[in-house]
N, C-alpha and C positions, 0 to 999 in steps of 0.2 A: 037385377037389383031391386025391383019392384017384387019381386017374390021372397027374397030373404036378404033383409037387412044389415046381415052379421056377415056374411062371404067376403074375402078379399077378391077381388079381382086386377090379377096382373097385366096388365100393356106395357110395352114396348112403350118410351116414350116418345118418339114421333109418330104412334098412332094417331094423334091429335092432330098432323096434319091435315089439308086439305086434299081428300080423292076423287075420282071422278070417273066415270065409264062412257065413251062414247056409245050408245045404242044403234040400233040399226041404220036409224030415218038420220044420222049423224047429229042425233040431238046430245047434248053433252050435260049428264047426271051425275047429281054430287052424291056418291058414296063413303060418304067419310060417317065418321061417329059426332054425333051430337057434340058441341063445345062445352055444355053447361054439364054433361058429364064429368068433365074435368076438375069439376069442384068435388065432385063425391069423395068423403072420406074413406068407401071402402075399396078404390080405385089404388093401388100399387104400382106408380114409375119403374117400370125396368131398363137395366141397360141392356149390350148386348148379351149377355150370360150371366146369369141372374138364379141365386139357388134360393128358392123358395121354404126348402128342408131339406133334411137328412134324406136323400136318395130323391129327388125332384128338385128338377130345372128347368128351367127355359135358356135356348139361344136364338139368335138372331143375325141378321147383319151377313151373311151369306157368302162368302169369297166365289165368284162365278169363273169356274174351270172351262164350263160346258154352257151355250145357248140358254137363255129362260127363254121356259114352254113360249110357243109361238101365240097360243092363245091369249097371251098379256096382251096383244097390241089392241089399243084403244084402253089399256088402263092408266092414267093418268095423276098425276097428282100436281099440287101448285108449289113453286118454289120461286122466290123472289120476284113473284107477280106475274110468272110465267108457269104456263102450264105445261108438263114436260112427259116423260115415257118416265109411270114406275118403277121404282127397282126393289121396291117391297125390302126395303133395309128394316122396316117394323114390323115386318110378322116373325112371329115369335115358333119355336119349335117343341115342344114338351119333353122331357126325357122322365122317365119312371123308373128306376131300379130297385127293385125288392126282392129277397130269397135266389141271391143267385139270376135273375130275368133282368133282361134290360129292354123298356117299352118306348120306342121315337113314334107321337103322335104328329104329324108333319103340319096339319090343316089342309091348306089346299096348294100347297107347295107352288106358288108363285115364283121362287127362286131356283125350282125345277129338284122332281124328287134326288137326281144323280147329286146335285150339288148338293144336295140337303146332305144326302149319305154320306158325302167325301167332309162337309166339316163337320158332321157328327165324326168320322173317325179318325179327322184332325185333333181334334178335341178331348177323343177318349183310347186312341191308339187300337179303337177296335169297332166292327161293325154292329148294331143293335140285335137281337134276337126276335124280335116283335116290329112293326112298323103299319099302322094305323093312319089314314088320312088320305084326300084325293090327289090325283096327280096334273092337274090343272094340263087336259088332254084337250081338253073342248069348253067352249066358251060363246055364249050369244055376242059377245064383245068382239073378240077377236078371231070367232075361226075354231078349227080343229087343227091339231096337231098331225104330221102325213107320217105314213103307216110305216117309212125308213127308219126314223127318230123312236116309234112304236116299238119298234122291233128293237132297236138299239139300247131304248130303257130297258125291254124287258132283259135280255142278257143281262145286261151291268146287273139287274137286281137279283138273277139267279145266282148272278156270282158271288152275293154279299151271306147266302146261306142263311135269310131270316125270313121270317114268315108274315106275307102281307097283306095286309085287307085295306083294298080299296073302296072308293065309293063318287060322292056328287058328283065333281067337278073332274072326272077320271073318263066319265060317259060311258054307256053301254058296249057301243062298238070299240071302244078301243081300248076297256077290258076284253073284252073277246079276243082281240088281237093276241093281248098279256098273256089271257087265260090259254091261250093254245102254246106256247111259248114255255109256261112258265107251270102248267099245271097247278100239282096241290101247294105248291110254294105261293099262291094268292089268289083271294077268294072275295066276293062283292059284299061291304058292310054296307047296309041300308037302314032307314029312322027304324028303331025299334029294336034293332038285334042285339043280343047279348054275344059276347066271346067270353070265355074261359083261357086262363093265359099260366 
């Protein structure tokens, strides 16, 4: 927002909560967003599903089928003065439809990409064609995610027939895992790269 003025920028409205990461030494770090942001007027309150425009949205709020990634543990947040194990009801998920393409940007899928998928096609009665974001594999917080569950993602997402590019919080090794798995159906997005979609 310090670079341009005019942008809206959409949050989940309990983004504004309190977050927090245990680190290694078990020292306990507030990662939450600034409070006084909350004043900005180019700040946008979302609920859980939220249409920004004609073919762009955000969801949220997660219905959990399946495990969140194992990597959450030590992410935290505060809730009636107690600090407690996130469940990331505030991260928000992007949906992009244009010409026919349907694009699910995840982030770092805290709520676990399988879940993401399943209420994206609670929601749409079909799977995305594109899917863009990390899969919250590995984590200095919490751990890596074990090579069972690796293997178990990458099926499920063979079987969704979209095309996926991973990245940060997904780790090297356990694309590699994907990557053997799952071939040309997912491929590593890093700072800098363009896609064509």
């Amino acid at each position: 927002m310090k670079e341009n003025k005019k942008a809206e920028v959409f949050l989940h409205r309990l983004a504004f909560e309190k977050h927090y990461a245990i680190r290694p030494n078990d020292e306990l770090e507030f990662i939450g967003l600034d409070e006084e942001l909350n004043q900005n007027k180019q700040i946008i309150l979302t609920s859980d599903r939220f249409f920004i425009n004609s073919g762009i949205q955000v969801f949220s709020n997660i219905v959990q089928k399946e495990p969140r990634p194992k990597s959450n543990s030590g992410l935290l947040k505060e809730y009636k003065g107690q600090t407690i194990a996130d469940i990331f009801a505030h991260e928000q998920n992007l949906v992009v439809e244009e010409d026919g393409k349907t694009l699910l940007v995840t982030g770092c899928a805290h709520n676990g990409i399988i879940n993401i998928l399943e209420h994206f096609h609670t929601l749409k009665g079909r799977m995305p064609g594109y899917v863009i974001g990390g899969f919250h594999l590995s984590s200095r917080s919490g751990g890596n995610e074990d090579s069972e569950m690796i293997d178990r993602i990458g099926k499920y997402l063979m079987g969704t027939k979209a095309k996926f590019y991973t990245c940060h919080c997904t780790d090297v090794e356990p694309y590699k895992r994907l990557k053997a798995i799952m071939g040309d159906s997912i491929d590593y997005l890093s700072a800098g790269s363009e896609i064509e979609i």
